[in-house]
PDB file of N, CA, C and O in Angstrom:
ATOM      1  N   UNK A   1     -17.211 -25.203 -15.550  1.00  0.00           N
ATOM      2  CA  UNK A   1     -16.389 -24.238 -14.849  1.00  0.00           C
ATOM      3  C   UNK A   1     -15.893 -24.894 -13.555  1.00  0.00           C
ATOM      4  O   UNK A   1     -16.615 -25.535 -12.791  1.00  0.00           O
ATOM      5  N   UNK A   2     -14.867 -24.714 -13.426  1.00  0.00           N
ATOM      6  CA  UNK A   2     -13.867 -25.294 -11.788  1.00  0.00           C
ATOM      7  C   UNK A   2     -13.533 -24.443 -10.700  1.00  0.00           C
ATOM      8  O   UNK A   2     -13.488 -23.217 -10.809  1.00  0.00           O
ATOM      9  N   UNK A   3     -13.374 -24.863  -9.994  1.00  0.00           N
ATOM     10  CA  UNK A   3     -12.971 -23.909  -8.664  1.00  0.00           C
ATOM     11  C   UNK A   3     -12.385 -22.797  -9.506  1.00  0.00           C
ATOM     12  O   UNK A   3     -12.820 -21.765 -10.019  1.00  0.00           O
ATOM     13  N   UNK A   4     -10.796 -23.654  -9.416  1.00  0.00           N
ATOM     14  CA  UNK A   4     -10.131 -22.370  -9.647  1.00  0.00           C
ATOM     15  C   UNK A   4     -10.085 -21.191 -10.722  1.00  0.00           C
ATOM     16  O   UNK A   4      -9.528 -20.116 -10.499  1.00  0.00           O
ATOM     17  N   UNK A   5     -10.935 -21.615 -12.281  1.00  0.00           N
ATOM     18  CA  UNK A   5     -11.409 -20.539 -12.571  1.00  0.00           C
ATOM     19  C   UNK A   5     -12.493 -19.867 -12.203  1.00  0.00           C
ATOM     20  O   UNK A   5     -12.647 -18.802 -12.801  1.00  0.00           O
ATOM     21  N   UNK A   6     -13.193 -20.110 -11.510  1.00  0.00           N
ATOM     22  CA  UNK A   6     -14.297 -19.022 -10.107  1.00  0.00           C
ATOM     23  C   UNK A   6     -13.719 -18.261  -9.407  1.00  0.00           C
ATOM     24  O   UNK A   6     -13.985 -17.079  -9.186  1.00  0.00           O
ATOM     25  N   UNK A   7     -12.408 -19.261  -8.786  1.00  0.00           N
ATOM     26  CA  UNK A   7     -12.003 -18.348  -7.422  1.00  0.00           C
ATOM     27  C   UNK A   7     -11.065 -16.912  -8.450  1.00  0.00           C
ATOM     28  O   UNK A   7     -11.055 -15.750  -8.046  1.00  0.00           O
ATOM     29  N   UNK A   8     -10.263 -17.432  -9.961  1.00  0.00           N
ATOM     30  CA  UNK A   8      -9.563 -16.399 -10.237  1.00  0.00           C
ATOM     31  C   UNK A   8     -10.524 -15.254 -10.894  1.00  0.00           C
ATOM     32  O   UNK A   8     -10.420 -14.030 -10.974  1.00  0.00           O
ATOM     33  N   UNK A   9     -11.528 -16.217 -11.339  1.00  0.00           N
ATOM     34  CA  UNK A   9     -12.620 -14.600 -11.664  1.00  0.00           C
ATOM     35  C   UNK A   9     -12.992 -13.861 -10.705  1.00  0.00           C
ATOM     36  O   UNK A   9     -12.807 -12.711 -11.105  1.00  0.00           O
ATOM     37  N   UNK A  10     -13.544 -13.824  -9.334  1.00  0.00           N
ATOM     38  CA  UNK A  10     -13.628 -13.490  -7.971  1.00  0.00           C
ATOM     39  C   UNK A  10     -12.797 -12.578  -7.807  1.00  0.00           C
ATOM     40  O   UNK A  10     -13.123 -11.410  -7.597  1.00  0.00           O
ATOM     41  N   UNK A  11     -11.111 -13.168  -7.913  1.00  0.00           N
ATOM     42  CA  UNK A  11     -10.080 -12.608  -7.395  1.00  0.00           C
ATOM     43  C   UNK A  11     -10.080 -11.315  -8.114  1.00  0.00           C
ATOM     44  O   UNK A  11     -10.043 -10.249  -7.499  1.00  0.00           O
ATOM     45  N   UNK A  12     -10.127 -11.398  -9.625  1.00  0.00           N
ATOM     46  CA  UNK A  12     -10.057 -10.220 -10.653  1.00  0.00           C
ATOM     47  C   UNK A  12     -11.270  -9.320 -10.572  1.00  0.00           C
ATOM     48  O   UNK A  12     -11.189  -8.144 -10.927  1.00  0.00           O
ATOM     49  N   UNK A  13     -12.478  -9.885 -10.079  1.00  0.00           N
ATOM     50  CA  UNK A  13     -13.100  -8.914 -10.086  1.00  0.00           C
ATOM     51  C   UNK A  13     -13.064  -7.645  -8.158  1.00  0.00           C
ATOM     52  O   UNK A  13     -13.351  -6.460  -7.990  1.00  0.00           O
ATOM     53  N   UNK A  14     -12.759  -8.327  -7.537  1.00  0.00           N
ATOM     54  CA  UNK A  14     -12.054  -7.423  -6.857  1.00  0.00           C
ATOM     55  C   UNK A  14     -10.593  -6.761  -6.638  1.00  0.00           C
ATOM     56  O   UNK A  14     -10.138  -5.812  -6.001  1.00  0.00           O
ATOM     57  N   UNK A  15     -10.290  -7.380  -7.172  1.00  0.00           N
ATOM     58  CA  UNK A  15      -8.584  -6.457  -7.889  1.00  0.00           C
ATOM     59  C   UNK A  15      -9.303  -5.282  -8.313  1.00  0.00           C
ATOM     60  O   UNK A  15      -9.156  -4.274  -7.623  1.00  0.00           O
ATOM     61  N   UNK A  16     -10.184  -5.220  -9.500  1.00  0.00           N
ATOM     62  CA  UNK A  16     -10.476  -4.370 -10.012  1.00  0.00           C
ATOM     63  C   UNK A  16     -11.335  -3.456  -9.400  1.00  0.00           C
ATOM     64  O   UNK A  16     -11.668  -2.419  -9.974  1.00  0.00           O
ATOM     65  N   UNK A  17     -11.883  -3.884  -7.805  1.00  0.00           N
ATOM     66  CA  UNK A  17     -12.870  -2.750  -7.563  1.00  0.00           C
ATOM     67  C   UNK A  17     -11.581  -2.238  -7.077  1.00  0.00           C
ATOM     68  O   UNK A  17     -11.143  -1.346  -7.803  1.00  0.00           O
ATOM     69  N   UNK A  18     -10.761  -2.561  -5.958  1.00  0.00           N
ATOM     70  CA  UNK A  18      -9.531  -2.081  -5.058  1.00  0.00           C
ATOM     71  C   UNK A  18      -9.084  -0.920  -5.907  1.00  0.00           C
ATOM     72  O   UNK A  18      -9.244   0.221  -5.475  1.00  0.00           O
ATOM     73  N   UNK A  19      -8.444  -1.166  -7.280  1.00  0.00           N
ATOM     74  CA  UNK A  19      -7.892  -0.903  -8.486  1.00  0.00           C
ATOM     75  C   UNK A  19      -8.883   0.747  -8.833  1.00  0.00           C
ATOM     76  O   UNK A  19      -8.365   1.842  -9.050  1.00  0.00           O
ATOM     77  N   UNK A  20     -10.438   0.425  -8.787  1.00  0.00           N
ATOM     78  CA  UNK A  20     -10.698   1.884  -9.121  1.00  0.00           C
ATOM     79  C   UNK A  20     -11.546   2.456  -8.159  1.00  0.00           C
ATOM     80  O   UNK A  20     -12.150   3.519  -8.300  1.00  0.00           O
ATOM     81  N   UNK A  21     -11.578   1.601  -7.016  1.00  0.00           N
ATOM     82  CA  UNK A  21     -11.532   2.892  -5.667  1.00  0.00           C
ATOM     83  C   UNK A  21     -10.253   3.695  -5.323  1.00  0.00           C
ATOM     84  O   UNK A  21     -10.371   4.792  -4.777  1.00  0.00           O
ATOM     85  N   UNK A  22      -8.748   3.067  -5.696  1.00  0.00           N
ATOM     86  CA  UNK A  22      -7.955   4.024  -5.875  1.00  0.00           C
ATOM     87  C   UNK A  22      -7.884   5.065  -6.886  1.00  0.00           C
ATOM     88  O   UNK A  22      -7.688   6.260  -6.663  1.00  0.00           O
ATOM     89  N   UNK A  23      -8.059   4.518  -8.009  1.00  0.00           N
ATOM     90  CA  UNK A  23      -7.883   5.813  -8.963  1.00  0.00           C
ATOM     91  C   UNK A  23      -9.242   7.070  -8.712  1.00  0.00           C
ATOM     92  O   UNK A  23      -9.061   8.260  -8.454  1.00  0.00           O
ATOM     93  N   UNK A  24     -10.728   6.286  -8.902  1.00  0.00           N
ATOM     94  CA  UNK A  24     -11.351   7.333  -8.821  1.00  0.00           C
ATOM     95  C   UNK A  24     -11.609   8.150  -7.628  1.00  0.00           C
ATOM     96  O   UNK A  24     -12.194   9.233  -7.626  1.00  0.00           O
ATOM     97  N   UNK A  25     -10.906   7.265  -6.174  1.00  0.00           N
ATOM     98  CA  UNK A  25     -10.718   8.328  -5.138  1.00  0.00           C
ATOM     99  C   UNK A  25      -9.845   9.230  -5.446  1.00  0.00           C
ATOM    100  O   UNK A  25     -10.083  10.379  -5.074  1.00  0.00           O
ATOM    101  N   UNK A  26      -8.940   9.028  -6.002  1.00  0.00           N
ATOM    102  CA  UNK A  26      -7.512  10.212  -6.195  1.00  0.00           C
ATOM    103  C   UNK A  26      -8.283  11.131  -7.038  1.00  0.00           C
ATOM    104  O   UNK A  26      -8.409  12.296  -6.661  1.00  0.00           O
ATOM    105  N   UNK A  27      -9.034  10.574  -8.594  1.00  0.00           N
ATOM    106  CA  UNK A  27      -9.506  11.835  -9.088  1.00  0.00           C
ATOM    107  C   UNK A  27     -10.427  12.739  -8.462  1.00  0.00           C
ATOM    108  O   UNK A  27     -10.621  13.896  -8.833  1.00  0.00           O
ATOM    109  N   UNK A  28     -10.992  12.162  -7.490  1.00  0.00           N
ATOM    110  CA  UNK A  28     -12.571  12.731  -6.739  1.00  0.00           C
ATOM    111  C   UNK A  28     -11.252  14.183  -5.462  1.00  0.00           C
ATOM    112  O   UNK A  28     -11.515  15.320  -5.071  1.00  0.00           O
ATOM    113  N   UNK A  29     -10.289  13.525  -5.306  1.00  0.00           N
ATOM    114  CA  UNK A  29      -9.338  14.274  -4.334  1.00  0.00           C
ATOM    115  C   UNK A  29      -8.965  15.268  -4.976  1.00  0.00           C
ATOM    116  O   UNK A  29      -9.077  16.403  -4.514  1.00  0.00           O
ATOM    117  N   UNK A  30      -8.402  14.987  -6.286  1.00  0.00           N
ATOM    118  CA  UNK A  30      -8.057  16.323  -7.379  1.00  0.00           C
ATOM    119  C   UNK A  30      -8.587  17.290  -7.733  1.00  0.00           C
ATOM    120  O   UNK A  30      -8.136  18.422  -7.903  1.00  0.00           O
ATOM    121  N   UNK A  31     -10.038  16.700  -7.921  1.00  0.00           N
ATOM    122  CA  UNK A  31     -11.060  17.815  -8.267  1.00  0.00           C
ATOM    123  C   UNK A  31     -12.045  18.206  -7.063  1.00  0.00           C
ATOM    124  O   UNK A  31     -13.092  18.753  -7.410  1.00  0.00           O
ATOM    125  N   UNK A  32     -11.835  17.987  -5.634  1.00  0.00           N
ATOM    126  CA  UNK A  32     -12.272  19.156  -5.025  1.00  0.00           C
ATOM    127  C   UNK A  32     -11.115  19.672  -3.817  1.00  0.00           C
ATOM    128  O   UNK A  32     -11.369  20.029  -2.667  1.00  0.00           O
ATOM    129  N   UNK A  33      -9.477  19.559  -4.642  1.00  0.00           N
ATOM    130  CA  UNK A  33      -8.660  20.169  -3.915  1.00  0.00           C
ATOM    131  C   UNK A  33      -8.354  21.432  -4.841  1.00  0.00           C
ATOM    132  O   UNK A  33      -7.768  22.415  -4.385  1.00  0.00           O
ATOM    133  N   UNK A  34      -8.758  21.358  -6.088  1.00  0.00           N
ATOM    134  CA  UNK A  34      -9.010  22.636  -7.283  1.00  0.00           C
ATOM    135  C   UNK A  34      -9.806  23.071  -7.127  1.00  0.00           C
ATOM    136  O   UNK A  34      -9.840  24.300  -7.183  1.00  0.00           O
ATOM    137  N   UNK A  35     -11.087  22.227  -6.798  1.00  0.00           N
ATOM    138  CA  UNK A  35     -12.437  23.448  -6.989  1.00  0.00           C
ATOM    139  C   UNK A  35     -12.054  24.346  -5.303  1.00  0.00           C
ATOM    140  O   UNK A  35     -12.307  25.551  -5.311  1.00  0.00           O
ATOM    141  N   UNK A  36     -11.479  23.747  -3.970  1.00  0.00           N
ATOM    142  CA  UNK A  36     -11.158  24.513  -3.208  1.00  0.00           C
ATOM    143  C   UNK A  36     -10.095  25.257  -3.003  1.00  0.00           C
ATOM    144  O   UNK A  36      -9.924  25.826  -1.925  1.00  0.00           O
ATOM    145  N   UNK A  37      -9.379  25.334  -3.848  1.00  0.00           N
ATOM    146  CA  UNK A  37      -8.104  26.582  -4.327  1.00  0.00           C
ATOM    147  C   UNK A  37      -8.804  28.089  -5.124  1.00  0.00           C
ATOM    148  O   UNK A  37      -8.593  29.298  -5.020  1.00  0.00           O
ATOM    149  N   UNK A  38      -9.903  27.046  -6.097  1.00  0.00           N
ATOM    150  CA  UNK A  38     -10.276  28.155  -6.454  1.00  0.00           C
ATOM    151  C   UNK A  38     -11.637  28.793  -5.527  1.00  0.00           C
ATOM    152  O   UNK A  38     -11.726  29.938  -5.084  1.00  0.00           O
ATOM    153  N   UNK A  39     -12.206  28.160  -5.450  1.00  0.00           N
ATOM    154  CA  UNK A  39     -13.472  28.930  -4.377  1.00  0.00           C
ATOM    155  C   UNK A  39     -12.790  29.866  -3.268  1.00  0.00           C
ATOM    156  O   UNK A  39     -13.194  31.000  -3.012  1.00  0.00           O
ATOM    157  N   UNK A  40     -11.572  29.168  -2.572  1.00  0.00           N
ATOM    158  CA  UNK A  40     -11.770  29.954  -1.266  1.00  0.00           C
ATOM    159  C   UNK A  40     -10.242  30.669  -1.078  1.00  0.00           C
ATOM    160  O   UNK A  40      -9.803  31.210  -0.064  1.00  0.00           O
ATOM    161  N   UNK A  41      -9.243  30.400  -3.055  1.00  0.00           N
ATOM    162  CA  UNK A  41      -8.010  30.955  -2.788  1.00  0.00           C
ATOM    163  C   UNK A  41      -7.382  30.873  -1.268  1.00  0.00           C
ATOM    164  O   UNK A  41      -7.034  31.858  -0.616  1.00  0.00           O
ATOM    165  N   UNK A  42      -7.292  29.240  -0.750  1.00  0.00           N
ATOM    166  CA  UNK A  42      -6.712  28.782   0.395  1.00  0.00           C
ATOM    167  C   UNK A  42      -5.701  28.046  -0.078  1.00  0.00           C
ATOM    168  O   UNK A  42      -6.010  26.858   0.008  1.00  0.00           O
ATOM    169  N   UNK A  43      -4.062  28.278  -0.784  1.00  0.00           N
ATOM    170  CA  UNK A  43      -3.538  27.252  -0.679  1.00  0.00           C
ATOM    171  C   UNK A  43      -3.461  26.038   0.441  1.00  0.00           C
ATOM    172  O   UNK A  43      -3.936  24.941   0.147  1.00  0.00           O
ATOM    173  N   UNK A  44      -3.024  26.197   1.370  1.00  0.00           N
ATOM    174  CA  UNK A  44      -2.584  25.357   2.255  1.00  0.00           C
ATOM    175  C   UNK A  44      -4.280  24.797   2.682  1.00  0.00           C
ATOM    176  O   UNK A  44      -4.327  23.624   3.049  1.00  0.00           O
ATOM    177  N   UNK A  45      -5.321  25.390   2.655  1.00  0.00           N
ATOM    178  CA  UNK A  45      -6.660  25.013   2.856  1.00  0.00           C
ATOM    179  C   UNK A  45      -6.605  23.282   2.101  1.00  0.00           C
ATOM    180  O   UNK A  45      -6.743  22.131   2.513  1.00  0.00           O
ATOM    181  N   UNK A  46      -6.244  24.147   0.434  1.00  0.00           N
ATOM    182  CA  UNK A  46      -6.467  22.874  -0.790  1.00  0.00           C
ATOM    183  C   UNK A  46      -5.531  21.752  -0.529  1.00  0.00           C
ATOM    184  O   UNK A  46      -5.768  20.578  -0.810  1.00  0.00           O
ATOM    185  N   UNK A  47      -4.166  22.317   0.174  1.00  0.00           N
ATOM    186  CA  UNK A  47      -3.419  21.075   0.327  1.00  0.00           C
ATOM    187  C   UNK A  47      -4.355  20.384   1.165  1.00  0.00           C
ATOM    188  O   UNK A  47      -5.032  19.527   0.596  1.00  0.00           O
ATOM    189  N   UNK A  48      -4.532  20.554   2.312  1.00  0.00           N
ATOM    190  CA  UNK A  48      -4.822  19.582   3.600  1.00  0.00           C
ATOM    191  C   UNK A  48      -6.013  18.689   2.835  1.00  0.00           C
ATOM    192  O   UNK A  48      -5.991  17.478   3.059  1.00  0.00           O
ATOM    193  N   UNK A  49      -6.948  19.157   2.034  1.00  0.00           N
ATOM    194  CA  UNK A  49      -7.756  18.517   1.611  1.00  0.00           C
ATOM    195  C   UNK A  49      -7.628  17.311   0.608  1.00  0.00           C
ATOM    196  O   UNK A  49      -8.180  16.216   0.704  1.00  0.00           O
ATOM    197  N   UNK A  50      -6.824  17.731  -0.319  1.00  0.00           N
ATOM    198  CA  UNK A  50      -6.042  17.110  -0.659  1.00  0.00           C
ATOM    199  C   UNK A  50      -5.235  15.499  -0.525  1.00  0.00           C
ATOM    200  O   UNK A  50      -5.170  14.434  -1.138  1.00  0.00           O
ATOM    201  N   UNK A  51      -4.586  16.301   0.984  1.00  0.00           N
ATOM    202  CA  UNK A  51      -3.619  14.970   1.619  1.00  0.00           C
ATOM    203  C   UNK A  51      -5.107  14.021   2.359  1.00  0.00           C
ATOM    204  O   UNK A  51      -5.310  12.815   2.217  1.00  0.00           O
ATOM    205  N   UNK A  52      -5.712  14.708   2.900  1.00  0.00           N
ATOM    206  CA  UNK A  52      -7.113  14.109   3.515  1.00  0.00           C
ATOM    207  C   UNK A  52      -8.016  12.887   2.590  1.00  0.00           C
ATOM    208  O   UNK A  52      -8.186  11.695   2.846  1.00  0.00           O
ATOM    209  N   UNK A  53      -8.393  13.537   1.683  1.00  0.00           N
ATOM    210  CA  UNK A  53      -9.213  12.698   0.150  1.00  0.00           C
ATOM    211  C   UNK A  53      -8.470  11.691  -0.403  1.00  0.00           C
ATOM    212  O   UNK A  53      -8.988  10.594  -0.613  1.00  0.00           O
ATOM    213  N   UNK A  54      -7.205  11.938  -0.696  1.00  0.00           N
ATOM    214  CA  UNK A  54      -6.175  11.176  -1.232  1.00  0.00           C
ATOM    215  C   UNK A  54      -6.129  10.196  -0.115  1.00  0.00           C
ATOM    216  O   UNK A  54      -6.693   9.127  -0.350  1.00  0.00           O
ATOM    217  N   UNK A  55      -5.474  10.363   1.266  1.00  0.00           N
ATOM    218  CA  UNK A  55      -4.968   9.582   1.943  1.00  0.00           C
ATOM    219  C   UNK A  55      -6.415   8.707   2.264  1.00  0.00           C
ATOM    220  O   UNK A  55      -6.143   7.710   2.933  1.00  0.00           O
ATOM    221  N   UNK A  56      -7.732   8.812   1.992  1.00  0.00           N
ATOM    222  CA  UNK A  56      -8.776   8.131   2.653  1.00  0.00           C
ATOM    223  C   UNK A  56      -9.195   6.994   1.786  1.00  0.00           C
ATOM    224  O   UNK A  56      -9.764   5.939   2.066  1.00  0.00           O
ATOM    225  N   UNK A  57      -8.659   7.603   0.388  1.00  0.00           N
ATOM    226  CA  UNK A  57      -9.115   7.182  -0.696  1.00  0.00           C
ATOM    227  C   UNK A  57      -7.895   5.388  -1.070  1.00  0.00           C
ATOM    228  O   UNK A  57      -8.222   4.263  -1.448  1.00  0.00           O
ATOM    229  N   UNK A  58      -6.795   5.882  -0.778  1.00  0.00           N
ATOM    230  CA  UNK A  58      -5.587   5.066  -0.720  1.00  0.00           C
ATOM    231  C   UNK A  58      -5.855   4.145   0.175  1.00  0.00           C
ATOM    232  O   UNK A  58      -5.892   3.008  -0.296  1.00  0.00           O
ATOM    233  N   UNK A  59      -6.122   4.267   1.678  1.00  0.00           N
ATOM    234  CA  UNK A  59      -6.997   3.485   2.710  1.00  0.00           C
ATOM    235  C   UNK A  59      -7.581   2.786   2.248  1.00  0.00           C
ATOM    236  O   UNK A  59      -7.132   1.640   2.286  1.00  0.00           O
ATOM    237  N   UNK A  60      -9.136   3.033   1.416  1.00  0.00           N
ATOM    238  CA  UNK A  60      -9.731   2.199   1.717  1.00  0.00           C
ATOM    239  C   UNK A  60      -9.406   0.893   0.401  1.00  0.00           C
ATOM    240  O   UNK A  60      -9.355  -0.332   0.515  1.00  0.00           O
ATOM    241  N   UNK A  61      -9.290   1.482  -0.397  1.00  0.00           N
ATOM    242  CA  UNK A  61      -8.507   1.018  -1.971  1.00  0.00           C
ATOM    243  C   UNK A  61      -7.619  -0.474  -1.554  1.00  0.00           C
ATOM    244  O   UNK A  61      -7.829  -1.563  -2.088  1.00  0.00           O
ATOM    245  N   UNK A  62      -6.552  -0.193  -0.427  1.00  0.00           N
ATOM    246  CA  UNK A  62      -5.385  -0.984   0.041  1.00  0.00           C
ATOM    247  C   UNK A  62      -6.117  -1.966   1.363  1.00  0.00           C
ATOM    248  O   UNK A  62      -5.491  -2.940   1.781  1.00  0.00           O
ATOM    249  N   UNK A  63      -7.086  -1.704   1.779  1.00  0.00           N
ATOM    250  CA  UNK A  63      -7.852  -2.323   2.530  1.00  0.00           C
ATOM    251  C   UNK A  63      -8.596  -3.313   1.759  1.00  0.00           C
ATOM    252  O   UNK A  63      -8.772  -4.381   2.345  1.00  0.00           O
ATOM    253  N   UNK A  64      -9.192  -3.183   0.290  1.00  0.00           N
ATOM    254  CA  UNK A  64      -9.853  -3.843  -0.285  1.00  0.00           C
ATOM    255  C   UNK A  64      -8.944  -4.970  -0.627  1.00  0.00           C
ATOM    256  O   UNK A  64      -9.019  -6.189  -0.478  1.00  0.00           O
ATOM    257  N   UNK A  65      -8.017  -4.124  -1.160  1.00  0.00           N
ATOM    258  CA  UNK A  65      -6.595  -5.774  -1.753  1.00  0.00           C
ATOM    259  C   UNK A  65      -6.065  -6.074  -0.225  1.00  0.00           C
ATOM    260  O   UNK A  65      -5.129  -6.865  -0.337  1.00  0.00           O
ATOM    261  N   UNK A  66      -6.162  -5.940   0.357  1.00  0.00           N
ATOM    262  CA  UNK A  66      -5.882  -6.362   1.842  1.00  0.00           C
ATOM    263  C   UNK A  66      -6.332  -7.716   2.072  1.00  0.00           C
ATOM    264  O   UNK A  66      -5.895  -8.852   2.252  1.00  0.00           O
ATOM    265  N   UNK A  67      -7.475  -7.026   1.976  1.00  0.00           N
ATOM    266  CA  UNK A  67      -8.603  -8.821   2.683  1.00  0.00           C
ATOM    267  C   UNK A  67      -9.092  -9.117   1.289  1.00  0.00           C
ATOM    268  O   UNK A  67      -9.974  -9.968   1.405  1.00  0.00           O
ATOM    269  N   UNK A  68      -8.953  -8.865   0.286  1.00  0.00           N
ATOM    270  CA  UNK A  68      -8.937 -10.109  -0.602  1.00  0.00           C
ATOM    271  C   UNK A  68      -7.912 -11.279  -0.778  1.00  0.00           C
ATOM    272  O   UNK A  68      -8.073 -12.468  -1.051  1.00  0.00           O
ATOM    273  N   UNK A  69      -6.503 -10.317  -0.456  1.00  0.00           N
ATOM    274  CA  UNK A  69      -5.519 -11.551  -0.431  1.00  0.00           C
ATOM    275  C   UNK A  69      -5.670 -12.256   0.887  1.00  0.00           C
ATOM    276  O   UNK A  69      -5.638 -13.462   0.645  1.00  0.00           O
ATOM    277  N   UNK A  70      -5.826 -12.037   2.209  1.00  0.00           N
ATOM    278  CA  UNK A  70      -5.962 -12.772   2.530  1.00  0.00           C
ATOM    279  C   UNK A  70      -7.258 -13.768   2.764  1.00  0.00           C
ATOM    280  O   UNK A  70      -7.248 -14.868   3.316  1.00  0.00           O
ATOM    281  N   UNK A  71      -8.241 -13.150   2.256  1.00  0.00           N
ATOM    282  CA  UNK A  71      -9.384 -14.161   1.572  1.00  0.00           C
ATOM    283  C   UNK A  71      -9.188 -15.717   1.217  1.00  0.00           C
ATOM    284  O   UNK A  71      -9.446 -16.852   1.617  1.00  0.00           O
ATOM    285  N   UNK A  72      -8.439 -14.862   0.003  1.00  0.00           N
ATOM    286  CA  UNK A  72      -7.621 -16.061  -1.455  1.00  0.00           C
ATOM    287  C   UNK A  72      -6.780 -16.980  -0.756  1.00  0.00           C
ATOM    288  O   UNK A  72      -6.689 -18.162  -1.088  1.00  0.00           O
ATOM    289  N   UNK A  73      -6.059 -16.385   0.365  1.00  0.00           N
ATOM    290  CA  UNK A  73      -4.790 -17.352   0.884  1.00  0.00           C
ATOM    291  C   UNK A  73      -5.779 -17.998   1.821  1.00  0.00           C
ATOM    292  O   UNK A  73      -5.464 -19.183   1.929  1.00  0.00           O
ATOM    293  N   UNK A  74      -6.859 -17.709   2.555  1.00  0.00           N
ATOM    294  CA  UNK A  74      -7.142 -18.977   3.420  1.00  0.00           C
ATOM    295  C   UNK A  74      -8.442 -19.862   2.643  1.00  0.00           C
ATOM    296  O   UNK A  74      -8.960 -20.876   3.112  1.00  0.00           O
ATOM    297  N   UNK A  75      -8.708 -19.386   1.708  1.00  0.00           N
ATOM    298  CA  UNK A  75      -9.496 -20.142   0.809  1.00  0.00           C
ATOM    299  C   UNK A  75      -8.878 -21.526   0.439  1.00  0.00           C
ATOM    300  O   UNK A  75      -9.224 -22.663   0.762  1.00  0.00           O
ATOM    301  N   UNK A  76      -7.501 -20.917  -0.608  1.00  0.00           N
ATOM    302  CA  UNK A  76      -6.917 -21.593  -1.169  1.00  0.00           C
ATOM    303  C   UNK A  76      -6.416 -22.858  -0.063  1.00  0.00           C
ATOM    304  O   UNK A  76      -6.611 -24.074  -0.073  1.00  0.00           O
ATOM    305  N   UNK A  77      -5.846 -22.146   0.667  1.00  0.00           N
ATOM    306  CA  UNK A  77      -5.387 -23.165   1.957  1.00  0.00           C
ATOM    307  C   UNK A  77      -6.036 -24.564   2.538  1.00  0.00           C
ATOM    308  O   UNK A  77      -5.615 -25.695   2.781  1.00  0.00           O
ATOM    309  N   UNK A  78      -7.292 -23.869   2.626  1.00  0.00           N
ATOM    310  CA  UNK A  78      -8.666 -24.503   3.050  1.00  0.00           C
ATOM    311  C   UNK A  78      -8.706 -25.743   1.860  1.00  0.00           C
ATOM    312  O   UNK A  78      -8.598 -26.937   2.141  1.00  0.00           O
ATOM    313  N   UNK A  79      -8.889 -25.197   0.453  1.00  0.00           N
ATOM    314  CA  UNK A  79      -8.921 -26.246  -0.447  1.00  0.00           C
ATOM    315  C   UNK A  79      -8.142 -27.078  -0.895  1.00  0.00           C
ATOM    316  O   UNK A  79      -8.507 -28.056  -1.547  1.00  0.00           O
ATOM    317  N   UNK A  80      -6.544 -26.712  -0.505  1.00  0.00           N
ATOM    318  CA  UNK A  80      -5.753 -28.158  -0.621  1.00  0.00           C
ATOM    319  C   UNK A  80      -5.776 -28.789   0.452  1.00  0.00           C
ATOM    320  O   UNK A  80      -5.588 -29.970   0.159  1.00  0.00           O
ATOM    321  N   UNK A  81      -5.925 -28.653   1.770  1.00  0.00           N
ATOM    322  CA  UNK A  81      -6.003 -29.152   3.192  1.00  0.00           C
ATOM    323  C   UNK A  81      -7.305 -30.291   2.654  1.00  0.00           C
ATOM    324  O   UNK A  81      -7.247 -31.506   2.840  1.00  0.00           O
ATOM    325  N   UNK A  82      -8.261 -29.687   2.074  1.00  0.00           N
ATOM    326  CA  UNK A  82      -9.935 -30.848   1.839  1.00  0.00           C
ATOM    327  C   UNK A  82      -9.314 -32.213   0.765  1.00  0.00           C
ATOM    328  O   UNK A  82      -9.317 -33.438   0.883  1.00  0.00           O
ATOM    329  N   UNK A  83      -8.805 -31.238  -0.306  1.00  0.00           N
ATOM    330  CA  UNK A  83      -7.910 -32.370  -1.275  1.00  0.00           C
ATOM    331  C   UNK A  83      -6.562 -33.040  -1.312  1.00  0.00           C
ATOM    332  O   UNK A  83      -6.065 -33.564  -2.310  1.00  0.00           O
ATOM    333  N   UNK A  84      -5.933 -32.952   0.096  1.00  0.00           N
ATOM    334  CA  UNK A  84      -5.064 -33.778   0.380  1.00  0.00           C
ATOM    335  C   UNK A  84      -5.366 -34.701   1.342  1.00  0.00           C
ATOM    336  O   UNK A  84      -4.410 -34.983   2.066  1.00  0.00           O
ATOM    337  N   UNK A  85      -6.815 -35.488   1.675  1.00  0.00           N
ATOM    338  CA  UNK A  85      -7.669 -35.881   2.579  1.00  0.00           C
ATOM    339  C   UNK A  85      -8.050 -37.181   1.958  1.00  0.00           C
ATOM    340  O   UNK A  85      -8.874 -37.911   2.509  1.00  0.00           O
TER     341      UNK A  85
END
């Protein structure tokens, strides 16, 4: 096994967490902006919660592919800088 298939397994396996801290934050947002429509018949209650869960969930999701790419880019950087030496 070589660098660069390490570094692209690495890469994919956090793509994929980024990947379903977004989705399963959005579903986790869906289902308690329903269960609070129905418990407390608050529309505008369920929105805010909603935009809240969703928007925290999107955060941290886009934060994860955030600093992985730039991870990858000063990794990578790092390793042609050693092998052009």
């Amino acid at each position: 096994m070589d660098i660069k298939h390490t570094i692209e397994l690495i890469v994919s396996v956090f793509e994929l967490a980024g990947v379903a801290v977004l989705v399963v934050g959005s579903l986790i947002a869906f289902v308690r902006c329903i269960d609070s429509l129905i418990r407390f018949r608050d529309g505008p209650a369920a929105y805010r919660h909603l935009r809240l869960y969703l928007g925290r969930s999107i955060v941290v999701g886009l934060e994860i592919l955030t600093w992985l790419d730039k991870s990858v880019t000063s990794i990578v950087m790092h390793i042609h800088s050693i092998m052009r030496k």
